[in-house]
C-alpha positions in Angstrom: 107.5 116.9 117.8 110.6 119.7 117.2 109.7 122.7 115.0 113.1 123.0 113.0 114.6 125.4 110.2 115.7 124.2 107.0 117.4 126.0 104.5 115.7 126.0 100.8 117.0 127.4 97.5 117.6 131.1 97.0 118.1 131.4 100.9 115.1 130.7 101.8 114.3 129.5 105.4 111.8 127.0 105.7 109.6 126.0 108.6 109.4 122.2 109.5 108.5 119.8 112.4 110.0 117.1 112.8 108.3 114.1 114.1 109.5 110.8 115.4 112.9 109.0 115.5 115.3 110.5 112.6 116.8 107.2 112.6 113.8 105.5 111.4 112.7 105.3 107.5 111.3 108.7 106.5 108.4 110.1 105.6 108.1 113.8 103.7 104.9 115.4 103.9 104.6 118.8 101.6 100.9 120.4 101.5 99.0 121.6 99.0 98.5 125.8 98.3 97.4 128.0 101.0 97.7 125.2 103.2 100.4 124.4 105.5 102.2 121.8 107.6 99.7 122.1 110.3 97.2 120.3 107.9 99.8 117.1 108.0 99.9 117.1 112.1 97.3 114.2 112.8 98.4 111.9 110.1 102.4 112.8 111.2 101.3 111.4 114.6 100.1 108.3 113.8 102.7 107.8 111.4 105.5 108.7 113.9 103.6 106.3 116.5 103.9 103.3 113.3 107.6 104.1 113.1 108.4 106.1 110.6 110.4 109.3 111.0 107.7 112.4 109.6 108.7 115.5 108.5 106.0 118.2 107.6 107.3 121.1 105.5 106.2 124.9 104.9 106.2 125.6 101.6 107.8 129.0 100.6 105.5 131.5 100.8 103.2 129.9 103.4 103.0 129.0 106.8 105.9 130.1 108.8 108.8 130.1 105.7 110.1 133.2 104.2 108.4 134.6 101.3 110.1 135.0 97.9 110.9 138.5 97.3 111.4 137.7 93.9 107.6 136.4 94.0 109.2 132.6 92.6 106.7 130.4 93.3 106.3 128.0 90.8 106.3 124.2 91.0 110.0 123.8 89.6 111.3 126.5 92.6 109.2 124.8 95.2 110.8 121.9 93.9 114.3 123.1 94.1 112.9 123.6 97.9 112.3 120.0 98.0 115.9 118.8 96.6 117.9 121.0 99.4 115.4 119.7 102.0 116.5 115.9 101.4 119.8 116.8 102.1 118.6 116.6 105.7 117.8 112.7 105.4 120.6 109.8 105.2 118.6 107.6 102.8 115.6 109.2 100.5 112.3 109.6 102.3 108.9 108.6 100.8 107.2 111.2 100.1 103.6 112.9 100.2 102.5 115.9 98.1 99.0 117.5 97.9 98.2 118.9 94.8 100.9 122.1 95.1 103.3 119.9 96.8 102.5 116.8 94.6 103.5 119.1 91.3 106.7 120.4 92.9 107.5 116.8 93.7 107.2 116.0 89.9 109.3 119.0 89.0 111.6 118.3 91.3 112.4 114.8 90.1 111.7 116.0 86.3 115.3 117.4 86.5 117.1 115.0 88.6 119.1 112.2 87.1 118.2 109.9 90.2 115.4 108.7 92.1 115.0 111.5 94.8 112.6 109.8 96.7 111.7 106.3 98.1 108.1 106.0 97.3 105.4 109.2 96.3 102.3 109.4 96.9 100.3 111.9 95.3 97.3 113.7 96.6 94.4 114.8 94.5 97.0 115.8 92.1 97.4 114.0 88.7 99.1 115.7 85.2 95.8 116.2 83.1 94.2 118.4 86.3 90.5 120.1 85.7 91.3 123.2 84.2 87.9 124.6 86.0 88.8 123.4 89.3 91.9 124.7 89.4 90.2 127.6 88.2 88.2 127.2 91.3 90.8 127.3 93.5 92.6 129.8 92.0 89.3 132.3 92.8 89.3 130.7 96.5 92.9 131.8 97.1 92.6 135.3 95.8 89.2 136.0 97.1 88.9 138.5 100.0 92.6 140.4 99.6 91.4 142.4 102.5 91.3 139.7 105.1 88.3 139.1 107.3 86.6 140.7 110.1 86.0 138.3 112.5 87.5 134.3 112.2 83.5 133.7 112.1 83.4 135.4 108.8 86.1 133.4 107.7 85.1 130.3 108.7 81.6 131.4 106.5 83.8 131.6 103.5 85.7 128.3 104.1 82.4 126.8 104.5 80.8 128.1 101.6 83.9 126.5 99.6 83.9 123.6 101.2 79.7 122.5 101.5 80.4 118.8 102.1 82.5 119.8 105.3 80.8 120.9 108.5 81.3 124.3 109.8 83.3 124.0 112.9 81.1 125.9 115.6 84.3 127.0 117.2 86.6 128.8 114.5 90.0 129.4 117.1 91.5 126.4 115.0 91.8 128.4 112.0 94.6 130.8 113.2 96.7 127.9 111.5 95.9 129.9 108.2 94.9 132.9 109.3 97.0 135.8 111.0 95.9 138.8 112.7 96.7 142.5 111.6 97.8 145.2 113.6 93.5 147.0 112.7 92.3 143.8 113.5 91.4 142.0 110.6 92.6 138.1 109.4 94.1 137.5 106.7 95.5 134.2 105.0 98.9 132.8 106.1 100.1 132.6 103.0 101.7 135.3 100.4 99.4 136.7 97.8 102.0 136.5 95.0 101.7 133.3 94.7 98.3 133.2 92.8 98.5 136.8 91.6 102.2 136.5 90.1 100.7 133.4 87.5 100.5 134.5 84.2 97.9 136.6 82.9 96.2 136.2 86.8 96.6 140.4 86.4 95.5 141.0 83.4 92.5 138.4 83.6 94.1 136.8 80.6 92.3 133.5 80.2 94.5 132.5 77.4 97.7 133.4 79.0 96.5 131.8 82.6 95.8 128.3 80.6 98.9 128.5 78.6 100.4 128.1 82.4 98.3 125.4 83.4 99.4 123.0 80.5 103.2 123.9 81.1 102.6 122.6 84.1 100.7 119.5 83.3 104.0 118.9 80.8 106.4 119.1 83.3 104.4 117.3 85.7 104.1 114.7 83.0 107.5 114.0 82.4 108.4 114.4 86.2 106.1 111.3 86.6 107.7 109.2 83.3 110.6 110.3 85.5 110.1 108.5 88.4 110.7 104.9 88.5 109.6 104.4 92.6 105.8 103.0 93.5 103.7 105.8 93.1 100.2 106.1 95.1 97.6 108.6 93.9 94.6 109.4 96.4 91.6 111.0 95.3 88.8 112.8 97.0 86.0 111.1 95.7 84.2 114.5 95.2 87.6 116.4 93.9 86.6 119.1 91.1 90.2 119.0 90.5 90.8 115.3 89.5 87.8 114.2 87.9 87.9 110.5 86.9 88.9 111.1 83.4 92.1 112.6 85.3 92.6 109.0 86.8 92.0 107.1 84.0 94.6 109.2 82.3 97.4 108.9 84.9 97.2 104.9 84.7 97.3 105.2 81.1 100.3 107.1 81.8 101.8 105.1 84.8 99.8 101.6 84.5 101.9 100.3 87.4 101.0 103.0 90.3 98.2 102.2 92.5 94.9 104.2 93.3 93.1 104.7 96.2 89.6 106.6 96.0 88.4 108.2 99.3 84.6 108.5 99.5 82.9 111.6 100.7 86.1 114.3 100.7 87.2 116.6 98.4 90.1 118.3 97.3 91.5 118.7 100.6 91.2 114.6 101.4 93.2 114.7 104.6 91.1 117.3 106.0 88.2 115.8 105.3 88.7 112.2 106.0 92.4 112.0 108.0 91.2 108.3 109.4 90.7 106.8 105.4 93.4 109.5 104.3 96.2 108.5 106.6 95.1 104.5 106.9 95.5 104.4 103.1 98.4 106.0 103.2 100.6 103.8 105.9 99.3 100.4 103.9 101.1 101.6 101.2 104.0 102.5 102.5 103.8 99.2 105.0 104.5 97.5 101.7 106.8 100.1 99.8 109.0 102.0 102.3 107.8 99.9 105.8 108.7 101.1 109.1 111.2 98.4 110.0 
């Protein structure tokens, strides 16, 4: 594994590591909000180890990459990330986008005249979303501005989020997300602006916040009319964010992508199943974008 830079759009620097032979078919891995590439490093090995080359990106605004001054975070600029970072590949990558990174995948190929990528797969991400889960998430990621105590308290929280997950009894492996102040206290690895600067998140404007969410379920709808590659999309079988009137309404939409529904994980799938998650995800691309 090499931890690498890559430039973005507005000059942003972006944190990614590399994994496996860069002259082996590709594999893009972008995670989902408040997240970061650490959450793709399991699945990236066993991928690697099948083959493929795997490249696990921090979005802007989280993990290691530069925050935007400007506070641009929505899916079209992530996506604009996305386009600059395939400059880096000889031949398009498949790619793999949880939730945030599945909607800036859409919006990235919404605008593009061709096929960006080799194959997508979507994770618990679909057009028609749950307005109250993504409300849900939305309340996660601005909940506790003022950090934590202790990574014990944190790992409280996360549980409390997360019920169906066990509580890890030792929290060290959360400094992925978390960073420490100078008094002490943890708080997330991510920028704040990027739930706070959505419209009418300030104001608590209810109207103005959903007016958001359907622009982006437009242009996440025509990013996926857009794309013409095999599409996967894998559900957490207990996701308050794609409920199964979500699915049945992306395969009205795309009838020809294929569906995968992993049992006993939520929103975050790969965290809470990476075996299922990551199994599911190299028998797709065995047959769509294979290793050899």
């Amino acid at each position: 594994m090499r931890t690498v830079k890559i430039e973005g759009a507005d000059g942003l620097l972006l944190a990614a590591d590399e994994w496996g032979d860069p002259s082996r078919p590709a594999v893009l891995m972008c995670h989902g909000a408040g997240q970061n590439r650490y959450a793709w490093k399991t699945s990236a090995e066993i991928l690697s180890k099948r083959g493929w080359f795997v490249v696990t990106l921090d979005a802007r605004g989280h993990g290691d990459s530069d925050w935007s001054s400007d506070h641009k975070y929505d899916a079209e600029d992530i996506g604009q990330d996305l386009e600059a970072v395939l400059h880096r590949f000889t031949s398009p990558p498949a790619v793999v986008g949880a939730s945030m990174g599945g909607m800036a995948s859409l919006a990235a190929q919404r605008v593009c005249k061709h096929q960006l990528f080799a194959a997508l797969i979507l994770v618990d991400i679909t057009p028609h979303f749950d307005a109250k889960g993504a409300r849900k998430v939305i309340g996660f990621m601005s909940g506790n501005p003022d950090g934590f105590s202790s990574l014990d308290e944190a790992a409280d929280v996360i549980s409390a989020y997360n019920p169906h997950r066990e509580r890890p009894s030792d929290p060290s492996g959360l400094t992925r997300v978390l960073q420490q102040r100078p008094d002490g206290r943890w708080t997330w690895k991510w920028d704040p602006a990027y739930v706070t600067s959505k419209p009418g998140f300030k104001a608590g404007d209810e109207a103005a916040l959903a007016g958001h969410m359907e622009r982006v379920s437009r242009t996440m709808t025509e990013g996926m009319l857009a794309t013409t590659v095999p599409i996967l999309l894998v559900r957490g079988g207990q996701s308050d964010l794609v409920t199964p009137e979500s699915v049945r309404e992306f395969q009205r939409l795309v009838p020809e992508a294929e569906f995968v529904d992993v049992a006993g994980t939520g929103h975050m799938v790969a965290g809470d199943d990476n075996d299922a998650f990551t199994d599911a995800v190299a028998e797709f691309l065995a047959r769509h974008h294979p290793s050899s």
